[in-house]
C-alpha positions as a Markdown table, in Angstrom:
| # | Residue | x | y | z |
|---|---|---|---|---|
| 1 | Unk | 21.0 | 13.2 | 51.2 |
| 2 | Unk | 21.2 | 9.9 | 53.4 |
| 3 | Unk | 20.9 | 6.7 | 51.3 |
| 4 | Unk | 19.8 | 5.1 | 54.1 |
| 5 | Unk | 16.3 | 4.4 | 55.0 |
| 6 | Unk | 14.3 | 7.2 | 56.9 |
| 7 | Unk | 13.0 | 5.6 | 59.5 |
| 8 | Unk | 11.5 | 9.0 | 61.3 |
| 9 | Unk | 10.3 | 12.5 | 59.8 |
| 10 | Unk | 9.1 | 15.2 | 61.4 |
| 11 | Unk | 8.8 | 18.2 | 59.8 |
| 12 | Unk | 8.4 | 22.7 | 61.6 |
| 13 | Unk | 8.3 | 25.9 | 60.5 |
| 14 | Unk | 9.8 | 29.0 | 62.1 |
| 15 | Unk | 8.2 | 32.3 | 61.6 |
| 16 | Unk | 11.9 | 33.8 | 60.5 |
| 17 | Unk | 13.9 | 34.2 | 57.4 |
| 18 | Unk | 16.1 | 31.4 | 57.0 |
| 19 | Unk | 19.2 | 33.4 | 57.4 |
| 20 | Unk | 18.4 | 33.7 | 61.1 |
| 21 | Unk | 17.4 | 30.3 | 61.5 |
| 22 | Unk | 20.7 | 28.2 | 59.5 |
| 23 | Unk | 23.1 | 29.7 | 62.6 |
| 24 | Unk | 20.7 | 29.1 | 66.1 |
| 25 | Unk | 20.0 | 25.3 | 64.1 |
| 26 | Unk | 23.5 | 24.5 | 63.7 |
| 27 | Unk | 24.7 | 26.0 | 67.1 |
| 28 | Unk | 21.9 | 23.9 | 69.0 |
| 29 | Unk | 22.9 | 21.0 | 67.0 |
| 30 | Unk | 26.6 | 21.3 | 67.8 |
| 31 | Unk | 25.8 | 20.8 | 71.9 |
| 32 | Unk | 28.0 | 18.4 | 73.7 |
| 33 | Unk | 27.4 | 14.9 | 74.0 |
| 34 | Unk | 25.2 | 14.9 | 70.5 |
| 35 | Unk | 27.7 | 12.8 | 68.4 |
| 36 | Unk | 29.7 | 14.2 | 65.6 |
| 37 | Unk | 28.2 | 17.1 | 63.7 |
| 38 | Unk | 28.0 | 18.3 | 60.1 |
| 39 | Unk | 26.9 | 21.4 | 58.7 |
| 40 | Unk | 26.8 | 21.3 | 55.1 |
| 41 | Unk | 25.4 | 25.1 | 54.1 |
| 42 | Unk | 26.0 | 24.0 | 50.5 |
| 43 | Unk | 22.9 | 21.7 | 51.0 |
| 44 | Unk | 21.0 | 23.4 | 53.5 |
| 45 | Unk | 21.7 | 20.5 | 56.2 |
| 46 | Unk | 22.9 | 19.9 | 59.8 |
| 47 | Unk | 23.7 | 15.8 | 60.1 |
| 48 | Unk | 24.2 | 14.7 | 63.7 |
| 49 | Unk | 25.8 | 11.0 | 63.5 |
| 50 | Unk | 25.8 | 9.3 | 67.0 |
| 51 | Unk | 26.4 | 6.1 | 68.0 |
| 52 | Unk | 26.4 | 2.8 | 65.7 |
| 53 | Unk | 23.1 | 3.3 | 63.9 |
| 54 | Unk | 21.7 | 7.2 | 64.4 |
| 55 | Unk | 21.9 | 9.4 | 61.8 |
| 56 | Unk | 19.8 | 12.4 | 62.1 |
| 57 | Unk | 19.4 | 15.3 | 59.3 |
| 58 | Unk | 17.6 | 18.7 | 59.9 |
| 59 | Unk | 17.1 | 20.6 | 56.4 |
| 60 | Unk | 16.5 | 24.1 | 56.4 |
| 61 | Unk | 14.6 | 25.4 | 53.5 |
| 62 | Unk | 12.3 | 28.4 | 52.9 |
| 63 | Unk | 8.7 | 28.5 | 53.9 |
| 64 | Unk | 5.8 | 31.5 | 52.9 |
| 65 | Unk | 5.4 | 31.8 | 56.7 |
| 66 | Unk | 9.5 | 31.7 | 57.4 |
| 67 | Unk | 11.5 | 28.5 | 57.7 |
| 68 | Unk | 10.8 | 24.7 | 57.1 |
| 69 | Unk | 13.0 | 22.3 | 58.9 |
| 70 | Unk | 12.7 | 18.7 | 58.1 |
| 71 | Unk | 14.1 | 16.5 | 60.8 |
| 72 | Unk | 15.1 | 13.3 | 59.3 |
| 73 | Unk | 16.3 | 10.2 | 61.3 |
| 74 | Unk | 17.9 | 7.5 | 59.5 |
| 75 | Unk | 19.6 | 3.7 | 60.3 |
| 76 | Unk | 22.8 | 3.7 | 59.1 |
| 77 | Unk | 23.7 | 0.7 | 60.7 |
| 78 | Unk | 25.0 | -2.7 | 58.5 |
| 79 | Unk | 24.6 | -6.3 | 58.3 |
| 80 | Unk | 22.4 | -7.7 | 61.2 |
| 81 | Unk | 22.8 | -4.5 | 63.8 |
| 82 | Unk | 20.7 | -3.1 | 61.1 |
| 83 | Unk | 17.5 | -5.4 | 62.2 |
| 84 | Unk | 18.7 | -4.8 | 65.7 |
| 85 | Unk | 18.3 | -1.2 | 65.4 |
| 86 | Unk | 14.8 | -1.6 | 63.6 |
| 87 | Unk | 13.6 | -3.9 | 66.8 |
| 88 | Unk | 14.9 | -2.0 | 69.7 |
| 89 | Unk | 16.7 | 2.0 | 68.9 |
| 90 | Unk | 14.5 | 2.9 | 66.3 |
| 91 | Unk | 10.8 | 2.1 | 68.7 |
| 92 | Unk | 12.7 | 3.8 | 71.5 |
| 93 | Unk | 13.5 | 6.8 | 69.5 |
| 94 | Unk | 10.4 | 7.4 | 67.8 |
| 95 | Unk | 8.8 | 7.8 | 71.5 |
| 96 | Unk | 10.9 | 10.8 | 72.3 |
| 97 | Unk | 11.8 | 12.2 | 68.9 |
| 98 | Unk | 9.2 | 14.1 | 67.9 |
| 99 | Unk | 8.7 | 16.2 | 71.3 |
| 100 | Unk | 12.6 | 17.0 | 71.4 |
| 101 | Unk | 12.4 | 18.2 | 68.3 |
| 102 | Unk | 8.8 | 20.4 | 68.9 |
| 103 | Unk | 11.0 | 21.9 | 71.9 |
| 104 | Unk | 14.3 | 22.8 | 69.5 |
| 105 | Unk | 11.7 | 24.7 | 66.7 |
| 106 | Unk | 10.2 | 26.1 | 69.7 |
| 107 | Unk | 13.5 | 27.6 | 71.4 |
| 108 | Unk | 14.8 | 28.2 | 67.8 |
| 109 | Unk | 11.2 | 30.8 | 68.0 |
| 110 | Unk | 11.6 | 31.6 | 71.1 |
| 111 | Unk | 15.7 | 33.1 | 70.7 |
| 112 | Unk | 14.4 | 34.9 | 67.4 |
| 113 | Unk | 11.2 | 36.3 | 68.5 |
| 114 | Unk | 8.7 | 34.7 | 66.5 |
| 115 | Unk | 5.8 | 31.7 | 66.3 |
| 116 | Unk | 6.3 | 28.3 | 65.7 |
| 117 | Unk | 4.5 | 25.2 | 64.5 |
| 118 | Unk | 5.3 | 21.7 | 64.4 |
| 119 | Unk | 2.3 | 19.4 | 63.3 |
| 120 | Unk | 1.3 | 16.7 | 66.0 |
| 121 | Unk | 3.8 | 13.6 | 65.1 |
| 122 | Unk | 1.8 | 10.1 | 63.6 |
| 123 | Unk | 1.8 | 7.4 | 66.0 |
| 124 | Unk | 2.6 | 4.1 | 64.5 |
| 125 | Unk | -0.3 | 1.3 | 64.9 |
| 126 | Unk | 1.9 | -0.7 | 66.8 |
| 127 | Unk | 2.1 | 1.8 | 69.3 |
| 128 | Unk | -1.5 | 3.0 | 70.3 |
């Protein structure tokens, strides 16, 4: 668990048992060019750091209809990249992260056979 705040959640369920799920997750998570990886199966947890302020955590936990995978992007950045992150990455991000990540639960579904759902993402007010 990041102790840095969360400044984007999304969350998806897979319609498979979360044995099936941990492996694909992890292995799409590990693609090049993502930023260094993690895979903590102690904790259930794939952590993607990239760049200078990015920190993104998927948790995989069990779900009645399969798989629940909480996607998790915090600002790890310091001092005053922090507010730079807040005004410019994080806006940017939020635009794009929650259709990247309704297209990995949907491939994750797709490679194992099974349905998908991933709940529209909120839209902050100063973006409608």
């Amino acid at each position: 668990m990041s102790d840095h705040p969360v400044v984007f959640e999304v969350d998806g369920v897979v319609g498979a048992d979360p044995e099936e799920v941990w492996p694909l997750l992890a292995e799409a998570r590990r693609r090049p060019g993502v930023g260094e990886v993690t895979v903590d199966e102690e904790t259930g947890e794939v952590i993607v750091h990239g760049g200078w302020w990015y920190e993104g955590r998927d948790r995989v936990t069990r779900h009645e209809q399969g798989t629940h995978i909480r996607h998790r992007v915090h600002n790890v950045a310091t001092g005053p990249g922090r507010l730079v992150a807040d005004l410019f990455q994080v806006r940017s991000h939020r635009r794009h992260a929650g259709a990247d990540f309704a297209f990995l639960v949907g491939s994750l579904g797709q490679r194992l056979g099974c349905e998908t759902w991933v709940p529209a993402p909120e839209q902050d007010d100063e973006e409608t």
